[in-house]
N, C-alpha and C positions, 0 to 999 in steps of 0.2 A: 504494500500500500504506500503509495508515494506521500510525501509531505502534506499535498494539497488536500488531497480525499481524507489526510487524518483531522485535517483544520476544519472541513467539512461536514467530515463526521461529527463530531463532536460536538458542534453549533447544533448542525440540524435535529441531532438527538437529545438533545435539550430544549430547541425551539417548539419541539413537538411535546412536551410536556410542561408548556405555557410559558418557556421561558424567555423573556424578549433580548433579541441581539442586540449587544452594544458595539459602536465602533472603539478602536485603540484607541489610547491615550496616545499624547506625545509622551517623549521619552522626560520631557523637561516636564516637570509637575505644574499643573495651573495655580495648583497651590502652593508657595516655596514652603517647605517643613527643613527648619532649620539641620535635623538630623541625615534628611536625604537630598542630596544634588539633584537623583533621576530618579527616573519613573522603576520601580527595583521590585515590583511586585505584582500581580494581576489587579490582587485589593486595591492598591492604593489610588485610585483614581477616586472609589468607590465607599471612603473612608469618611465623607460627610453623611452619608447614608448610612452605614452601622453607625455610627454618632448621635445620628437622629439630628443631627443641625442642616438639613437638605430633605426634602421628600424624594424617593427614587423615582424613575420614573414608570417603574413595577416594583411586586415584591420579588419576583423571581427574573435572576438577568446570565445571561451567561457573556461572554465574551472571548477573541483570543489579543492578549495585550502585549505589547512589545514591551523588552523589560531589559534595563543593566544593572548590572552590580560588580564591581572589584574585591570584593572581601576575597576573590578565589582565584583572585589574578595570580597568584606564584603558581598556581596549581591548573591552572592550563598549558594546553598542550602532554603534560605530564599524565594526565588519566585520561581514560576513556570517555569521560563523561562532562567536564567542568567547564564552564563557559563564561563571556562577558556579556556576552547579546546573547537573549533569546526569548522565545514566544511562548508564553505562558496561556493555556486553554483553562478555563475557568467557568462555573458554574455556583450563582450568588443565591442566598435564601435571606432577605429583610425581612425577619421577625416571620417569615411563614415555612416551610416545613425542616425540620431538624435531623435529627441523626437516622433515623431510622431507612427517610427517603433519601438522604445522603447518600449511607451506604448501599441501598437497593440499585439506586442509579448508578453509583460506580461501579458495581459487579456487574449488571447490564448491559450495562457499553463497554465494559474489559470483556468481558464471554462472548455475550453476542454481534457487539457494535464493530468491534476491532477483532475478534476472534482469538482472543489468549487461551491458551490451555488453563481450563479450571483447577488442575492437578499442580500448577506450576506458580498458581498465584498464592505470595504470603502476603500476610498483615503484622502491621506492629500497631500496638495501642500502647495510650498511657496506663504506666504498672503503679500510679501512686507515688506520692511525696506526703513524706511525714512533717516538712516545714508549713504547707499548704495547708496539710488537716484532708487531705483528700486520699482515698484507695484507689485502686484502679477501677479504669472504666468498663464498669460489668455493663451498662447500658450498651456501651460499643460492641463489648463483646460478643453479647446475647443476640446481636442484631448481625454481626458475621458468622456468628454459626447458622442462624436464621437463612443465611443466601445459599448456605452449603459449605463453606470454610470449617476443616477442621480442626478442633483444637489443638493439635500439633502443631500447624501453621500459622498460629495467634502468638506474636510474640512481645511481651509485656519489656515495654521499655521507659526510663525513667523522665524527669523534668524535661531535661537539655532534650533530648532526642523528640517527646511525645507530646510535652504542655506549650502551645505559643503565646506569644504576648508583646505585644504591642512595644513593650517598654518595661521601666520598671516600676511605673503604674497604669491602669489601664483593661481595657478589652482583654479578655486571656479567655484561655479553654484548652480544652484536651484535646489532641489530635490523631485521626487513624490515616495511617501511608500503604499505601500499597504497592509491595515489593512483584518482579520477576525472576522465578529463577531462572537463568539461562544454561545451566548445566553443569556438569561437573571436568568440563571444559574451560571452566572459568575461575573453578575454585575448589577448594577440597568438601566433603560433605556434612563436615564440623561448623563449616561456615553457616552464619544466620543475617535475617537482615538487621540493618545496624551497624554491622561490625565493619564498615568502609572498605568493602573489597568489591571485585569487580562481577561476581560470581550472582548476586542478587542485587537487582538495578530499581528503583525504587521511580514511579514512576506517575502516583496521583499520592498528593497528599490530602485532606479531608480535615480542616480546621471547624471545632464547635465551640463557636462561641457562646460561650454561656455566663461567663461571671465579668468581674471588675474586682481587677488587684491593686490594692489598698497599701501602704506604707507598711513594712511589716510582713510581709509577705499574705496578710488578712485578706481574706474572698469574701464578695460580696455576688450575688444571683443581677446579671442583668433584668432592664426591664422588658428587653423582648430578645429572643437567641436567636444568632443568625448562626448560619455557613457561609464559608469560603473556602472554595477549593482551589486547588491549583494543577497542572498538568502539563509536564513539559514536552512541548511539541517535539523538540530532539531528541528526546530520552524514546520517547512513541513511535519514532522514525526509527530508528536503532534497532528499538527489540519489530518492530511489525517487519522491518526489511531485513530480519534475519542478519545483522554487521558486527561486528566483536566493539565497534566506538558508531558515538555518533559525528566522527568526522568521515567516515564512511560511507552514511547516509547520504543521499540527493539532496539534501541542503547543504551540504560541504564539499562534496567529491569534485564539483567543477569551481573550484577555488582552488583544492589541493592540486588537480590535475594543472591549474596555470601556474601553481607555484613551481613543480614538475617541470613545466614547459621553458618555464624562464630561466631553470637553474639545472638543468639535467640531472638531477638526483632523482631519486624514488623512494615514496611513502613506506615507510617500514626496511627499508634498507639497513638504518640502524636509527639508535634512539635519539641522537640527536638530530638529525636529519626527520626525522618523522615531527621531533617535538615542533621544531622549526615548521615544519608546514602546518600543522596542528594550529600554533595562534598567528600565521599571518591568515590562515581561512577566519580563525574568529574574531581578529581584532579587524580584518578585512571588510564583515559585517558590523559586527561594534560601529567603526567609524563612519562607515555612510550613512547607515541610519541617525547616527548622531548629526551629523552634518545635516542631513536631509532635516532632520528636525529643529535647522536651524542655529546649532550650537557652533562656535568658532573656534579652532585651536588659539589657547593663550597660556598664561602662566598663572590663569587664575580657577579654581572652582570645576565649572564644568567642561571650561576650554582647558582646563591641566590635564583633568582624565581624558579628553580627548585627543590632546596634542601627546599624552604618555602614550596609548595606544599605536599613534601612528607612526611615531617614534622608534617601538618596543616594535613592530611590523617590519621598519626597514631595517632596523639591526639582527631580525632572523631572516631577512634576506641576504643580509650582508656574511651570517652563518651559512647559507646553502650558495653562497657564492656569487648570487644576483649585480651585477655591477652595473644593470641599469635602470631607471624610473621604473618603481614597482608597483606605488600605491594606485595611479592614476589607468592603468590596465587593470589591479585587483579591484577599484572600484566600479570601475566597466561592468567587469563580469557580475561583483555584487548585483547591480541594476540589470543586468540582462536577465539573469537567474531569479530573482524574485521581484521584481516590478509585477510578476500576474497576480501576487496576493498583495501586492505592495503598491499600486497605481502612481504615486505619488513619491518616489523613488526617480522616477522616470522625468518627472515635472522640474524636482531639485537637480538634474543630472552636472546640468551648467555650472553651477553651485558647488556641486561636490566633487569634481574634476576641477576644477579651480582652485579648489583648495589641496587637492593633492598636490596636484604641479608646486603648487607656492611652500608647502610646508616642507615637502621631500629637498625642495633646492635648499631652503635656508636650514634642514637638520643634515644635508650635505656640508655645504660651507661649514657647520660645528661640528663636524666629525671630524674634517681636516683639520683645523683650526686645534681643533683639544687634541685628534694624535698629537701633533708637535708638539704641543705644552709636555705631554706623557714623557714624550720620550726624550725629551728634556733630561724630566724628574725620572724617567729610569737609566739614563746618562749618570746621572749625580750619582744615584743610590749604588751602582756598580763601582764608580770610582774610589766612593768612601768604605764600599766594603760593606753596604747595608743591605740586609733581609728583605724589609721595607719600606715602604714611602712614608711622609709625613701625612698621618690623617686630614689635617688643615689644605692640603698641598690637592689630595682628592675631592675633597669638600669643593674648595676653588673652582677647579674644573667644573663638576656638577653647577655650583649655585650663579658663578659668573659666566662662565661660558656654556652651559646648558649642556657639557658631555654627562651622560650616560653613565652612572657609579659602576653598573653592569657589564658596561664594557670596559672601564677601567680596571676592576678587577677580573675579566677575562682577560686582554692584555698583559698585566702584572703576570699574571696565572704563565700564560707561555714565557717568558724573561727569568721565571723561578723567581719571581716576587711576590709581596703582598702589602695587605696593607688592613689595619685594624678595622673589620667592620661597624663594631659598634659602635667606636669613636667617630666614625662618618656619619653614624644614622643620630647621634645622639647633636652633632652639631645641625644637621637637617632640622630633628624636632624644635630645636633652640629658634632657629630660620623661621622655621614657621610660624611658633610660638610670637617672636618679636613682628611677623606679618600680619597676627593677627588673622587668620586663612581659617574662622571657626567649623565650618564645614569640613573644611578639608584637614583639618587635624588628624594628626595618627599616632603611633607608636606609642609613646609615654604619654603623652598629652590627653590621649584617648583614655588610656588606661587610668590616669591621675582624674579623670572627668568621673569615670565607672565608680571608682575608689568612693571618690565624694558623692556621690549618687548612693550608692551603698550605705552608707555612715549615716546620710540625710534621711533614710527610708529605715535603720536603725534607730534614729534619733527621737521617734514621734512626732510630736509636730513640726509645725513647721516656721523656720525663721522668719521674725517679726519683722520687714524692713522699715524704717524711723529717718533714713537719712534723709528724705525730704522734708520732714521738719527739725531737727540736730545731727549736729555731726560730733556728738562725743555721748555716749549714755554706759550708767551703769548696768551690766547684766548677766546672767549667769549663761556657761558652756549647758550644751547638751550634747554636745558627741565631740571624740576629739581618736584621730588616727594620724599614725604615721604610713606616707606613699613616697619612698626611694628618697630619703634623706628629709624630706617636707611632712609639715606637721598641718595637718586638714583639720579643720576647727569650724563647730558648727551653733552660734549663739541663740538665745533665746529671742535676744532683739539686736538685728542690726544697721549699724549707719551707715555700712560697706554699700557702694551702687554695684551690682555684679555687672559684668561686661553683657552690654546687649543694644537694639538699635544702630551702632555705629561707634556707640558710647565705651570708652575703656573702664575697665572695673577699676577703683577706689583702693589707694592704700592706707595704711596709718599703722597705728600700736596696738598691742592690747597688753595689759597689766594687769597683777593682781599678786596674793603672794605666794605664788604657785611659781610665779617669775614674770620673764617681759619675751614678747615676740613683734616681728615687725612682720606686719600682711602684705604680700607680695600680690593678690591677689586674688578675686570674689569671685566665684565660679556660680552661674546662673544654672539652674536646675529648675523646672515646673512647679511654679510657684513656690519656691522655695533657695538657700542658696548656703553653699561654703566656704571656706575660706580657708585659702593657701598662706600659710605664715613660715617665716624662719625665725628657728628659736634661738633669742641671743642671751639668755640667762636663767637659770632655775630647771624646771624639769617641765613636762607637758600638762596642761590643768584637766584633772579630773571632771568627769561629768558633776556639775551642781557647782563647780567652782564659781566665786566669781570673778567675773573680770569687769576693766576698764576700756570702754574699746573708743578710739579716738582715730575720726580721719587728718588724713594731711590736709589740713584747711585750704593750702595755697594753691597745693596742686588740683584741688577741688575745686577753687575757685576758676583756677587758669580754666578749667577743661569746660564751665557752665558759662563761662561766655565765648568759646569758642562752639560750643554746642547751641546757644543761643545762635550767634553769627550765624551761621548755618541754615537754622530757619530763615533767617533774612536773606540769605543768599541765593537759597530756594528761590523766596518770594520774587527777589530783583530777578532773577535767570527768568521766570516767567514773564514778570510784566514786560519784562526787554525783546524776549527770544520769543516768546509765545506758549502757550498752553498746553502744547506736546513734551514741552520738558517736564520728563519725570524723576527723581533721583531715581539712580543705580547704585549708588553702595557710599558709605561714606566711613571716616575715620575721624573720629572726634575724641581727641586725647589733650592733655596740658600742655603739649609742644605747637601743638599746628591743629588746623580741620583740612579735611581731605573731602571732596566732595563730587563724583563721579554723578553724570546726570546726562537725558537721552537728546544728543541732537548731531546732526547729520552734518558739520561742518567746524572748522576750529572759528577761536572769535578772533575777530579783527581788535588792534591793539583801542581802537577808537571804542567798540562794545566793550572788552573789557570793563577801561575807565568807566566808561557811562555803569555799568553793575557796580564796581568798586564806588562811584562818586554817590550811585540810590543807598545801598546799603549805611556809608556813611552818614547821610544825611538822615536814614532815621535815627542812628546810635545818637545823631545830636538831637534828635527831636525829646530824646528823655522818655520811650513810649514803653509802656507798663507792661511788661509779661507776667499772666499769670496760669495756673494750671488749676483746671478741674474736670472733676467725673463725670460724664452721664451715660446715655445708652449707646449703641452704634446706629440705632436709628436716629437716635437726634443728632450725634455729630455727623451726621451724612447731610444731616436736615443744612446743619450749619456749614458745610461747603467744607468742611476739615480733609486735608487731606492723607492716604492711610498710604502709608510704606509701603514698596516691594520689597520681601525676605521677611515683612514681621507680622506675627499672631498677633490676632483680635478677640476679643470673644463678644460677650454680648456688653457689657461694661468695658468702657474704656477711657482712657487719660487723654485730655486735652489737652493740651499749652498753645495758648493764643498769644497774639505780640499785636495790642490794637486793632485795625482793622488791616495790618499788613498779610498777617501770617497769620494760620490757622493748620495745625497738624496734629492727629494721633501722635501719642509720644509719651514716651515711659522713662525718659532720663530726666538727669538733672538742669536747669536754669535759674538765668541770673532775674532777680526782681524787675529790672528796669534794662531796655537798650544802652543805656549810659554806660551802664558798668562796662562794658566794653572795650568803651575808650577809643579806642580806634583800629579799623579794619584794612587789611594791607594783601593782596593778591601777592603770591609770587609767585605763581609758574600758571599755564593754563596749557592740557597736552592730550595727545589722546590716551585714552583708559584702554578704548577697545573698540571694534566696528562699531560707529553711530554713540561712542560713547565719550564724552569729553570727559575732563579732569582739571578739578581746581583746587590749587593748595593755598591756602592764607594763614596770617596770622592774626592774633587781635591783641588788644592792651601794650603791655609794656615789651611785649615781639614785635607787634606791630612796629610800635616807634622806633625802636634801636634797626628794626629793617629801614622804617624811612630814613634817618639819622644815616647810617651809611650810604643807602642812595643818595642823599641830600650833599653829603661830602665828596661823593665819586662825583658829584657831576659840578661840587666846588673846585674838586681838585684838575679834573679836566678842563674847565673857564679858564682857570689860571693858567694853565700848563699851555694854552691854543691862545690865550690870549684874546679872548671872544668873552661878550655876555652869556650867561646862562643860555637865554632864551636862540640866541646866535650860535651853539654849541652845534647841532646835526647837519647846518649847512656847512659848519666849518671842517667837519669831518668828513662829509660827503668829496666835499672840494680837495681834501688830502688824499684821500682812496683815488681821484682822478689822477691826481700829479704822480702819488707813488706808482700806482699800475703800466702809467704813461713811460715815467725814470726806467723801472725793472725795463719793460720790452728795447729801450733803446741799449738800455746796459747789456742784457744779455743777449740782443742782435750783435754787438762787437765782441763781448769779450767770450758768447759762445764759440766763436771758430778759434778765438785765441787759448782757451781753456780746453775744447778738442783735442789742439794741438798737442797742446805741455801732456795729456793726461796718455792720448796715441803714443809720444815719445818714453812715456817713461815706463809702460806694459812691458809685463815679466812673460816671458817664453817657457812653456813647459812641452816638453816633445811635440812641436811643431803648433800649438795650440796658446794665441796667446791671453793674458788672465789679467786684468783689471779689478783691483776691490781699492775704492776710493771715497774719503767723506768731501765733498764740496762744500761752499760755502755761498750764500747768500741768493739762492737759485730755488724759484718756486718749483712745484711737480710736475708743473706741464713740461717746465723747463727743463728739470733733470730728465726726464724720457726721453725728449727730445738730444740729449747731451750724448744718452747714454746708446740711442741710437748711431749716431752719428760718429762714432767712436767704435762701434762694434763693425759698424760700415768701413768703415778705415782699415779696419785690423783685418776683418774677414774671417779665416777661422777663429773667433774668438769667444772669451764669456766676460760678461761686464758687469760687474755689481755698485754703483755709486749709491749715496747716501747724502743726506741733507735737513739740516734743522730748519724746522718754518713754527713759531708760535711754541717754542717749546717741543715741537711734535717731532718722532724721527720719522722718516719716509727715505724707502730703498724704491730703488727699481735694479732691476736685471735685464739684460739682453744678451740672449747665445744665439751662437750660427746652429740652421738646419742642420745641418751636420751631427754636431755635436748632438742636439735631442736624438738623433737615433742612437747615438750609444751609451743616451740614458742621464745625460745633464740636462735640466729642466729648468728652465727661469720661474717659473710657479712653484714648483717645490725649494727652487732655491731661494727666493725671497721669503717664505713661508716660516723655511726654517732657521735664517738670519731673524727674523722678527721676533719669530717665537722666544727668542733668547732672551727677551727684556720684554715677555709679555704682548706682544702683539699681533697680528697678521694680515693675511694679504691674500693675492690670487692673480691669474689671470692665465695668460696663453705660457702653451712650452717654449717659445722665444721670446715675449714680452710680459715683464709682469710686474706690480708695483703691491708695497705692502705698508703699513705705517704700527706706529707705537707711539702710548703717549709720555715715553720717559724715555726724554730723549739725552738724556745725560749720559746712558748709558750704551749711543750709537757705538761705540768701538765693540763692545762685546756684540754686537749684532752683526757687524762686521766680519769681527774673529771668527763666529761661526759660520758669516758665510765662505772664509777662506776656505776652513777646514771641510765645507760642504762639497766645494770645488775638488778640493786636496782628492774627496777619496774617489769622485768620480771619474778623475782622471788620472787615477794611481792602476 
């Protein structure tokens, strides 16, 4: 049964028993949930409805929903079965029929729909948790012996495997999966399902919801119990089409077959080579769907996962040997191969070809770019006699130039080096931490969230927040843990603002005589929240302690009117730009506001000013912020306007700023526009496709920014000898004469510097070699030098150099000749650059490279000699 007719099945076998067909979701959620980027589940489209905050549009709905998720990204390619992209089949019950028609219908359509052997189908249920207060699910049970499943084939399995949940409050219930066996070809007879082998493939899972889990691990009984099922279309294709993987199946083999095509290896030849076709088939799909639904490769969120995958694509092409454009033919095929369930595949085709081209060429450029740094730093590490690299040194490469930790440490790996991995991943998490990337957090950061999550659901109630009206209150601990060196501390009432909105979380002290900690910061949890402290005296305080908890007043203060700013900046970007500007993300900390917002072009320096000159002019106006609660239907009434990426519920926080500004908002501000002081733009750039970016400062950043510009452009009047206001024409008029000078200088003293530089070329066996720093010669100009010079000599290679603005810039020119036997002006300027951090590119005879420490031209030099040295030794 091919892919289509299981997609088919499945709907129509459910349509017929009243259930109504939904189309997919996009992959990007309509609704942002802070926890998930993408669309990662059939439910979640579907999740207003089990909430009961939406009416569905039945009770009973089925669907097949396009779905990502990376928690399983190490482990593709590697198994049979693990994927990033795939189509979840599904069948929903709002509050009407339960477990019983649950499981009737899924043994229905496994026996008879799909045709499974009934002898070959196991189930797992939930066996009970003594934390819960719950036994196993004899209801599930009763009701698969009922279909004909025998108790032998009922396998009781615990929390993790059997109970789902939302969270760690929330929707939960019990859940039955159903396993296939595929034989004893796949595994020994001992095996059962559960035990993560590949022998029994697990294939409809069957979620009952039925309760609400409470802090504590405490159940409560929903008020109406739904189902959700899920079913994975690959896994269905695998066992219906008799395959040992589901990269096997007709939803991969013409993926695998063009990885095959472009790389002469073959699927199963060996494990690395199979692993390798394995995720460019899946990240192959991954990416176009992502793109198709509109997502961008970037360095942020959902354009990181995206641009990781296509990334993580061409570097297992680069394993099976591919040495040409791979993504923009693999996403061809994607679109040929499924555009008939996928219409709209075909629509974005422009789209998504476009973006291959573009990303493949610029993660070309960084692969060249960071070899050379590599092999640099495996130069060094040889010469000193070291095992391996400096962890910072790999870091580098990764966070600045955007190489690949993976392939750094496969490289390493052939050279017999290495290099500490956990000290790489721990400086990443630090990176992201400092970025602020809440979604996209991992490693420890995740794990330190879970910790305080735990401790908070430990704790009982839940933290009182106070900081909007004090910022220093007496109160006692209710839970306190230590997570990898940090002491997580969770108060009765606190002042602490937790990071959210835009808004960074709050530091300060807390005391008592238990000792003293300094809070690093407030971690936001569902209504509730904790607090990351380092302890600098005494021992950790006991539950019931009390403490003193006090914020840092000033940095509190800096952050509530740069947070204020901000609404105002909102405001001016609309009244200025128009009504389509919506914020995109923002960063509002004690240092600066960051402020990302939607419009299709950069601002002229003139709109700038004109937003910089509205905004100040209300900060003088003296206009009244204030903050209050009401419904979401009244602040809707009142024109307020509601974030993308933030929750709402039915009560919510206003903060209005006169009749300027009007926003949902749950951080902190200042009383009055005044406090402000004053408002200061300093950069405006792009963020992302359609997406500007504005950094400012306010108050006493502000000023000390005006105050240097105010002196930079005293100090330049004086130095030109011109009025202020006379400054741009007078420098205008200097860029003519100096441009004018340079062309007449370097029309004479180029052939006179040809000359000296022809005559004084070293001869190596019939080949002659130029490496020269010049002096006072822009880049058109040295090319032009360096040409004209390699023209003279004829067989030659020429590498000149030249400071402009601080900056070093090489160029190279070799004779045709010479590139055939393997001296190359591209990798030769490439890897002179590389030596003082820089690079370059261009043709095998002409090529130019720069850096911007330029103090350190001679070492770039040296390397290009010795570059020369070995190619023509």
């Amino acid at each position: 049964m091919r892919a289509e007719q299981i997609r088919e099945t499945f709907l129509e076998f459910f349509e017929r028993r009243g259930h109504r067909r939904l189309e997919s979701a996009s992959l990007v959620p309509s609704v942002y949930d802070p926890s998930v980027l993408l669309t990662t589940a059939g439910m979640q489209p579907l999740k207003p409805y089990f909430r009961g905050e939406e009416e569905p549009p039945a009770r009973r709905l089925t669907s097949c929903q396009r779905c990502f998720r990376t928690t399983d990204i190490d482990n593709v390619g590697r198994t049979a079965r693990h994927l990033t992209f795939f189509e979840m089949l599904g069948n929903f019950s709002i509050g009407d029929y339960f477990k019983r028609e649950a499981i009737e219908y899924a043994y229905e359509l496994s026996t008879e729909g799909f045709g499974f052997d009934p002898e070959r189908i196991w189930i797992t249920v939930f066996g009970g948790d003594p934390a819960l207060g719950l036994g196993p699910d004899e209801e599930a049970i009763e009701y698969w012996r009922g279909v004909g499943i025998p108790e032998d084939r009922i396998v009781r399995l615990g929390r993790d495997d059997n109970f789902w949940q939302a969270g760690p409050t929330g929707p939960c219930g019990p859940c039955s999966e159903l396993y296939y066996d595929r034989g004893p070809q796949y595994g020994a007879d001992s095996e059962r399902p559960g035990d993560d082998t590949d022998r029994f493939l697990e294939f409809w899972n069957l979620v009952f919801m039925q309760y609400e889990l409470h802090p504590g691990d405490r159940l409560s009984e929903l008020p109406q119990r739904n189902i959700d099922t899920g079913a994975g279309l690959e896994r269905l294709a695998a066992l219906l089409q008799g395959v040992p993987s589901v990269f096997e199946s007709d939803l991969f083999r013409p993926l695998v077959e063009l990885g095959e095509e472009l790389s002469g290896r073959r699927y199963g030849e060996d494990f690395r080579v199979t692993r390798a076709l394995r995720i460019i088939a899946d990240h192959g799909r991954g990416a176009t769907f992502l793109l198709a639904d509109g997502v961008v490769p970037s360095n942020e969120e959902r354009g990181y996962v995206l641009r990781r995958i296509m990334r993580r694509t061409v570097l297992q092409g680069r394993v099976l040997g591919i040495d040409r454009p791979l993504l923009e033919p693999l996403y061809e095929r994607v679109i040929e191969t499924m555009s008939g369930a996928w219409p709209y595949l075909r629509d974005e085709r422009s789209t998504i070809l476009r973006w291959a081209r573009t990303e493949e060429q610029n993660f070309a450029r960084t692969i060249e770019q960071g070899r050379d740094l590599l092999e640099e730093l495996i130069a060094r590490a040889k010469r000193e006699g070291a095992s391996e690299i400096d962890p910072e040194d790999a870091f580098r490469l990764h966070d600045t130039f955007g190489f690949p930790f993976e392939l750094t440490r496969e490289l390493l790996a052939e050279e017999g080096l290495s290099v500490d991995e956990q000290a790489v991943k721990r400086l990443m998490e630090r990176a992201r931490e400092v970025a602020r990337r809440g979604a996209s957090k991992a490693g420890t950061a995740a794990e330190r969230r879970e910790r305080a999550a735990e401790l908070a659901r430990a704790s009982g109630a839940a933290s009182r927040f106070v900081g909007y009206e004090r910022l220093a209150t007496d109160t006692k601990v209710l839970g306190s843990a230590d997570h990898d060196g940090q002491l997580l501390v969770k108060l009765a009432e606190s002042p602490f603002y937790p990071e959210g909105g835009g808004q960074v979380s709050d530091t300060g002290l807390l005391e008592g005589e238990w000792g003293r900690a300094r809070v690093l910061d407030a971690i936001r949890l569902p209504d509730d929240q904790v607090l990351v402290c380092e302890l600098l005296e005494g021992k950790p305080p006991s539950v019931g302690a009390e403490v003193h908890a006090q914020v840092d007043e000033e940095r509190r203060r800096r952050t509530m009117r740069n947070h204020t700013a901000t609404h105002l900046l909102h405001a001016a970007l609309r009244r200025q730009l128009g009504s389509h500007v919506r914020q995109a993300g923002s960063y509002v900390g004690p240092d600066k506001l960051r402020f990302d917002f939607t419009h299709g072009k950069r601002l002229g320096r003139d709109e700038a000013e004109e937003i910089q000159g509205l905004v100040n002019a209300w900060v003088e106006q003296r206009l009244p912020v204030r903050a209050f609660e009401t419904t979401r239907e009244e602040a809707n009434r009142l024109g307020a306007i509601a974030l993308f990426g933030e929750k709402y519920g039915d009560w919510v926080r206003v903060v209005e700023i006169d009749d300027v500004s009007r926003e949902l908002c749950g951080g902190t501000h200042v009383a009055s526009s005044a406090e402000i002081g004053l408002f200061e733009i300093e950069a405006e750039t792009s963020s992302a496709s359609n997406v500007r970016r504005i950094e400012a400062v306010t108050g006493p950043a502000a000023a000390a920014l005006f105050a240097r510009r105010s002196a930079t452009l005293a100090r330049l009047s004086e130095l030109l000898r011109v009025p202020e206001q006379e400054l741009v024409s007078a420098v205008e008029r200097l860029q003519r004469e100096l441009k004018e000078a340079r062309k007449r200088a370097q029309s004479g003293d180029g052939r006179a510097q040809a000359e000296r530089i022809v005559a004084s070329a070293q001869r190596r066996d019939g080949t002659a070699v130029v490496v020269e720093a010049v002096e006072g010669l822009e880049p058109r100009a040295l090319v032009d030098l360096a040409d004209a010079v390699r023209q003279k000599l004829g067989r030659a290679v020429v590498l000149l150099a030249t400071t402009v603005e601080g900056r070093a810039h090489l160029v190279a020119s070799v004779a045709p000749e010479l590139v055939d036997v393997g001296l190359r002006a591209d990798q030769l300027v490439r890897e002179a650059a590389a030596a003082i951090g820089g690079g370059g590119g261009g043709r095998p005879t002409m090529a130019q490279a720069g850096a911007r420490d330029a103090a350190r031209l001679a070492e770039a030099l040296e390397q290009g000699r010795a570059v020369i040295e070995r190619a023509l030794s």
